[in-house]
C-alpha positions in Angstrom: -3.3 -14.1 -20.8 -2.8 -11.4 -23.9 -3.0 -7.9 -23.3 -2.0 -5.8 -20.5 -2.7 -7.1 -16.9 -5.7 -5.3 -15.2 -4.4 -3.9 -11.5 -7.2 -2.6 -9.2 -5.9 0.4 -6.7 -7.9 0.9 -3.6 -9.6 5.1 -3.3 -10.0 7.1 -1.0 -13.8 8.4 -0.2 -13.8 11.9 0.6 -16.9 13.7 2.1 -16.1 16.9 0.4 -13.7 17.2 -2.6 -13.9 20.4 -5.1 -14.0 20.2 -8.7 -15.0 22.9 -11.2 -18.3 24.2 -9.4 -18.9 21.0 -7.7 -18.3 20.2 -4.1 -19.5 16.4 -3.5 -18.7 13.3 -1.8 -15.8 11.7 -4.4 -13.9 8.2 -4.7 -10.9 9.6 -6.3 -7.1 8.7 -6.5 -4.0 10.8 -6.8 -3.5 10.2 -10.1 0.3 9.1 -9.9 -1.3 5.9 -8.8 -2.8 5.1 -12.2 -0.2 6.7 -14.3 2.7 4.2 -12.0 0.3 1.4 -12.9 -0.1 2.3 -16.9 3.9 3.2 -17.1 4.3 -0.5 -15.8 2.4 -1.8 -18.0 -1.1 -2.1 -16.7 -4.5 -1.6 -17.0 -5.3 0.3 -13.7 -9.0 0.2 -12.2 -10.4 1.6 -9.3 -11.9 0.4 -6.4 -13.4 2.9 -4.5 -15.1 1.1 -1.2 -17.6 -1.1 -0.7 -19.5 -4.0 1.0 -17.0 -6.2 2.1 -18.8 -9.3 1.0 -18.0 -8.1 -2.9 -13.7 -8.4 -2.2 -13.6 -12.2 -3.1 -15.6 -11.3 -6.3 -13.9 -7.9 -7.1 -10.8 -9.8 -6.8 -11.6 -12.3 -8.9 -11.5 -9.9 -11.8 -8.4 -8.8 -11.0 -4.8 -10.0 -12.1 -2.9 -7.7 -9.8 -4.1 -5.1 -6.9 -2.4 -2.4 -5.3 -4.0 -0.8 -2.1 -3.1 2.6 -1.8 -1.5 4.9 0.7 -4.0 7.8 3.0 -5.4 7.7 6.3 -4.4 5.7 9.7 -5.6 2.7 10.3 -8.2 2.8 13.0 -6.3 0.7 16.0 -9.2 -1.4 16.8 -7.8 -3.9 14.0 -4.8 -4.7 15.8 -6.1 -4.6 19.4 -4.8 -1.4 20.3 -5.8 1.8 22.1 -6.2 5.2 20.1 -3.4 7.4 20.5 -3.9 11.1 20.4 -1.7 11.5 17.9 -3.8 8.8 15.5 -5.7 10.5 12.5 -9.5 10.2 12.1 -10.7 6.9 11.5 -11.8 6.2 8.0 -13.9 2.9 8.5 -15.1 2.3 4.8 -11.5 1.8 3.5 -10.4 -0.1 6.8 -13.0 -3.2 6.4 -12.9 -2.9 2.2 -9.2 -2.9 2.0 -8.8 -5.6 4.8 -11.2 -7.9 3.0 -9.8 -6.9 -0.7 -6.0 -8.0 1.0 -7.6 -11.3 2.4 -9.0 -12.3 -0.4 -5.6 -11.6 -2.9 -4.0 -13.8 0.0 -6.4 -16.2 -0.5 -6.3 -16.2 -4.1 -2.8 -16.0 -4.6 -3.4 -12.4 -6.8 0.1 -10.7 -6.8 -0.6 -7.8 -3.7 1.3 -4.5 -3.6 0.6 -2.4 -0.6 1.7 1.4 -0.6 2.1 3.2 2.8 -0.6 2.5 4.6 -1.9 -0.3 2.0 1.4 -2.1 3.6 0.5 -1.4 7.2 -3.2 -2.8 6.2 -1.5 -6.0 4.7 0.5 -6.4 8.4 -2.3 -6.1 10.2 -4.4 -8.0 8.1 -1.6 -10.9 8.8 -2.0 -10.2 12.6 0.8 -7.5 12.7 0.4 -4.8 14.8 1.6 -0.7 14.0 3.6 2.0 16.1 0.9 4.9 15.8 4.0 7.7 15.9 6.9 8.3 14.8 9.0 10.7 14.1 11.6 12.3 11.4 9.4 10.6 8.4 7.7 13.9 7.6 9.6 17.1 6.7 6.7 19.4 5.6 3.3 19.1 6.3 1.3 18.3 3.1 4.4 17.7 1.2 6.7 14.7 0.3 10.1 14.1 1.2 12.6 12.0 0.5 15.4 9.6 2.3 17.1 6.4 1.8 16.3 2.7 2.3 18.4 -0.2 2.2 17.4 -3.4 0.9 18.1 -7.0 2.6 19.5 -8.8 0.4 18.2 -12.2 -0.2 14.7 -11.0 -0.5 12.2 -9.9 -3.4 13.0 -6.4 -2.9 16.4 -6.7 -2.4 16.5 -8.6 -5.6 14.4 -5.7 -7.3 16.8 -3.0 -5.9 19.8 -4.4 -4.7 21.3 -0.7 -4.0 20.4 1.9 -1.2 17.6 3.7 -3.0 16.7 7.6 -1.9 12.5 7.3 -1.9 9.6 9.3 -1.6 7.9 9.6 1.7 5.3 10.8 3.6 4.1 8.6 6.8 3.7 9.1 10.5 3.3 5.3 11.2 5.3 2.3 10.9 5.4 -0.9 11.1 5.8 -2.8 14.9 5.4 -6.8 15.4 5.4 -8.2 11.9 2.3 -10.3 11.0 2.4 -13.8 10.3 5.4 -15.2 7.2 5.6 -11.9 6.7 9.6 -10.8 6.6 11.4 -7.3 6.3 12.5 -6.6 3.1 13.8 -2.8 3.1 15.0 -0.5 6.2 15.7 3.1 7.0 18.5 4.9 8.7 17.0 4.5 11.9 15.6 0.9 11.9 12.3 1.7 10.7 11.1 -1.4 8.6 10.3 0.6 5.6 9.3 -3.1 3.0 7.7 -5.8 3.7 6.8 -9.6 1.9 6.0 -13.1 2.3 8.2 -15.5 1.0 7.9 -17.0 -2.5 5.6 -18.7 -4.2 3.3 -15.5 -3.4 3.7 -11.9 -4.4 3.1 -10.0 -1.7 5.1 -7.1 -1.4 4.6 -3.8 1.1 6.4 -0.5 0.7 6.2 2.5 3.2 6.9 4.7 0.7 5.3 6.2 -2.6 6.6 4.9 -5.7 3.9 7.1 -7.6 5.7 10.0 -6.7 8.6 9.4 -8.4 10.2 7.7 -11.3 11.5 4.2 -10.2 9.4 1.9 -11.6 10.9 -1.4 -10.8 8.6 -2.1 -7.8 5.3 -1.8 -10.4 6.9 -3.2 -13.1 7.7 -6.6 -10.2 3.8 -6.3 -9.8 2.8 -5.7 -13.3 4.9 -9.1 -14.3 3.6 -11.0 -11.6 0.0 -10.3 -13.1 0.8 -11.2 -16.7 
């Protein structure tokens, strides 16, 4: 392949976002996710949600895919029961993104999952998710920041073999890791904060956002992978 590798990132569908004088139902993307992908190296391409039955074939088209960071994941994938302090459901993304990770998997298309896209790929693996925690937020609407240390041996420990301070914003976590998959990163209080299957794949899962700041080793792992 010649040319830059083309990454899909999962959207978000929003019932009512605001633009100018317009107030409509959007697919749209933070744009950090984009601009990570094209400062990597990549030709970014959205994917904003649809039929499940198009994944194998939007991935297909794909040399690298990235599902992006936003709402819970509704508990029903993993078995569990609601807990009042689980966001609003946002079924579109769950079964799109769930059938966009199974086909990569299938493929063998180098995966990177970003906050929640990570704590799709778990349960997509038959992982399951601790629906609150605390200490991971420090302002409501805003990102914070803390450190995570890498276990060595692994892909991310390879990529970032020092304890790195990262962007964050998550209320959820990772519980009982999903099948091959194996913790690659940690916080200060245990929480896995990486996760990957074990080589020949790429399939790597951050609980942070690396679009929010300006380590780009993780994209550029992904980006390479694709090429």
């Amino acid at each position: 392949m010649t040319g830059r590798p083309l990454i899909g990132v999962s959207t978000y569908l929003e019932s009512g976002a605001r633009w100018g004088v317009w107030e409509l139902e959007a697919a749209l993307l933070p744009a950090g996710y984009p601009r990570l992908v094209q400062r990597a190296g990549g030709l970014a391409a959205m994917l904003p949600p649809d039929d499940p039955a198009h994944a194998t074939a939007a991935v297909d088209r794909l040399d690298g895919l990235v599902i992006a960071g936003g709402p819970d994941v509704d508990p029903s994938h993993y078995g569990a029961a609601r807990s009042p302090r689980t966001g609003p459901p946002a079924p579109e993304r769950d079964v799109w993104e769930l059938a966009l990770i199974r086909a990569a998997l299938a493929s063998g298309t180098p995966l990177l999952g970003i906050c929640r896209g990570m704590q799709l790929l778990n349960v997509a693996l038959g992982g399951t998710l601790v629906q609150h925690i605390d200490g991971h937020v420090e302002q409501v609407g805003a990102f914070g920041r803390h450190p995570v240390k890498p276990v060595p041996g692994t892909r991310y420990g390879d990529l970032a073999p020092e304890e790195t301070a990262v962007p964050t914003y998550h209320h959820q976590s990772v519980d009982r890791l999903g099948t091959d998959l194996l913790p690659c990163a940690h916080a200060a209080d245990g929480t896995v904060e990486a996760i990957e299957l074990p080589a020949p794949a790429w399939v790597l899962g951050v609980q942070w956002h690396p679009e929010m700041g300006e380590d780009l080793r993780v994209m550029r792992a992904l980006v390479a992978a694709a090429s």
